[in-house]
C-alpha positions in Angstrom: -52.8 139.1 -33.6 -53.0 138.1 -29.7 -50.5 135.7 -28.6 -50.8 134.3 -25.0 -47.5 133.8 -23.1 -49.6 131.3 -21.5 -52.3 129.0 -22.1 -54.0 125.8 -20.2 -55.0 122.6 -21.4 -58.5 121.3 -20.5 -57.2 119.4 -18.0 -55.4 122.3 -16.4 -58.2 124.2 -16.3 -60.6 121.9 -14.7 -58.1 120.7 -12.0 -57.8 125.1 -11.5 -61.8 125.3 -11.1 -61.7 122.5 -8.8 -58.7 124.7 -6.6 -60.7 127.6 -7.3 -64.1 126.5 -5.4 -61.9 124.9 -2.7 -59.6 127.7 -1.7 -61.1 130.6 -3.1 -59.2 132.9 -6.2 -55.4 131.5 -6.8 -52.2 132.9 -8.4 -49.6 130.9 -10.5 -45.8 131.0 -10.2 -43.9 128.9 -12.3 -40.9 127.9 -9.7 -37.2 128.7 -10.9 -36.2 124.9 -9.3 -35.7 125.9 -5.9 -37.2 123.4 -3.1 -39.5 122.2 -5.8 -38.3 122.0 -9.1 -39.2 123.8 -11.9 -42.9 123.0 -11.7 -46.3 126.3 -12.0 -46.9 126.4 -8.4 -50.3 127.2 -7.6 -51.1 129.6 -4.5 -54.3 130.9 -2.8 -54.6 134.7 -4.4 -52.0 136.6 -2.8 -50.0 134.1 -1.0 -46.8 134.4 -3.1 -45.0 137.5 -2.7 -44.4 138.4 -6.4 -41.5 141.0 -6.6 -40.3 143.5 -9.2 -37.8 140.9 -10.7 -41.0 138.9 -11.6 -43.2 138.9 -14.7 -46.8 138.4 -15.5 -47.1 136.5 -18.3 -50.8 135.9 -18.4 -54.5 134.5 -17.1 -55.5 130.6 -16.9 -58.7 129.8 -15.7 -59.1 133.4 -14.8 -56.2 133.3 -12.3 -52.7 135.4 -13.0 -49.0 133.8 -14.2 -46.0 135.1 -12.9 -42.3 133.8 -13.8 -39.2 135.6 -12.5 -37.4 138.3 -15.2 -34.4 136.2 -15.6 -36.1 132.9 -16.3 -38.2 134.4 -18.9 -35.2 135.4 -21.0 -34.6 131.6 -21.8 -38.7 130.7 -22.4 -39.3 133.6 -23.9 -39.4 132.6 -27.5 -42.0 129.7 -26.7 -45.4 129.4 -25.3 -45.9 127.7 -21.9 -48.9 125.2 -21.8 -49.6 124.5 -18.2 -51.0 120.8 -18.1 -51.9 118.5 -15.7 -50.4 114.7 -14.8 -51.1 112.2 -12.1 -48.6 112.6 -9.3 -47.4 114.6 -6.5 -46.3 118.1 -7.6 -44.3 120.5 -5.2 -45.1 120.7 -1.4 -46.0 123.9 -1.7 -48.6 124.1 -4.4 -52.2 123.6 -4.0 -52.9 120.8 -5.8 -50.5 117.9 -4.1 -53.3 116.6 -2.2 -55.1 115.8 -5.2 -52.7 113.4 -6.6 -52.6 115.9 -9.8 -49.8 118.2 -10.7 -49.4 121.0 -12.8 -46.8 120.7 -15.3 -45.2 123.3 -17.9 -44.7 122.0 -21.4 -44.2 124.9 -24.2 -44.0 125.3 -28.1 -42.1 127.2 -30.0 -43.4 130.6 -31.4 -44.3 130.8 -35.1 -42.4 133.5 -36.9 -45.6 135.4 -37.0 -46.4 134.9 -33.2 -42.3 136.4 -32.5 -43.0 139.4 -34.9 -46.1 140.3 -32.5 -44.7 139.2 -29.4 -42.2 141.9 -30.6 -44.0 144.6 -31.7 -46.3 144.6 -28.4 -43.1 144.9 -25.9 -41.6 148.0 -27.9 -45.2 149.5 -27.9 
């Protein structure tokens, strides 16, 4: 059984494709609450610095997820669901000027879903 870390909804993903012809490949951090909250901040590929205390969690819309080590350890038993809402995200992400931004929501992992979360980190 596969389970994603992440996932987007349809909305995400289109808003991404949008980004993506605009500004070329892109790269996701989801922001510890810094200068702008805890919102996924979307950067041109390459753009964030991503360090050995950060994670990959994932693809959406073809472009990678990162969240730092520590922040993980209290999402780590759900799934984050990147969406999409009218407003103005951070300053720094990409999509501000579109009046859209991205938004993490998350579920909680079945027991099945833990189980192979589980058994893929000790493999």
């Amino acid at each position: 059984m596969e389970v994603k870390k992440v996932t987007a909804t349809d909305a995400a993903l289109e808003l991404i494709n949008k980004l993506k012809e605009r500004h070329g490949p892109l790269m996701f951090h989801q922001s510890g609450g810094c200068c702008d909250g805890s919102s996924p901040m979307c950067f041109p590929d390459g753009e964030f610095r991503v360090g050995s205390s950060d994670m990959y969690l994932g693809d959406i819309g073809g472009s990678p997820f990162y969240m730092a080590k520590d922040q993980y350890e209290y999402w780590k038993h759900t799934q984050l669901i990147i969406d999409v809402v009218d407003g103005r995200g951070g300053m720094f992400s990409l999509e501000g000027p579109e009046g859209k931004r991205f938004l993490t929501r998350s579920r909680v992992y079945s027991e099945e879903e833990r189980q192979a979360l589980q058994e893929e980190t000790q493999a």
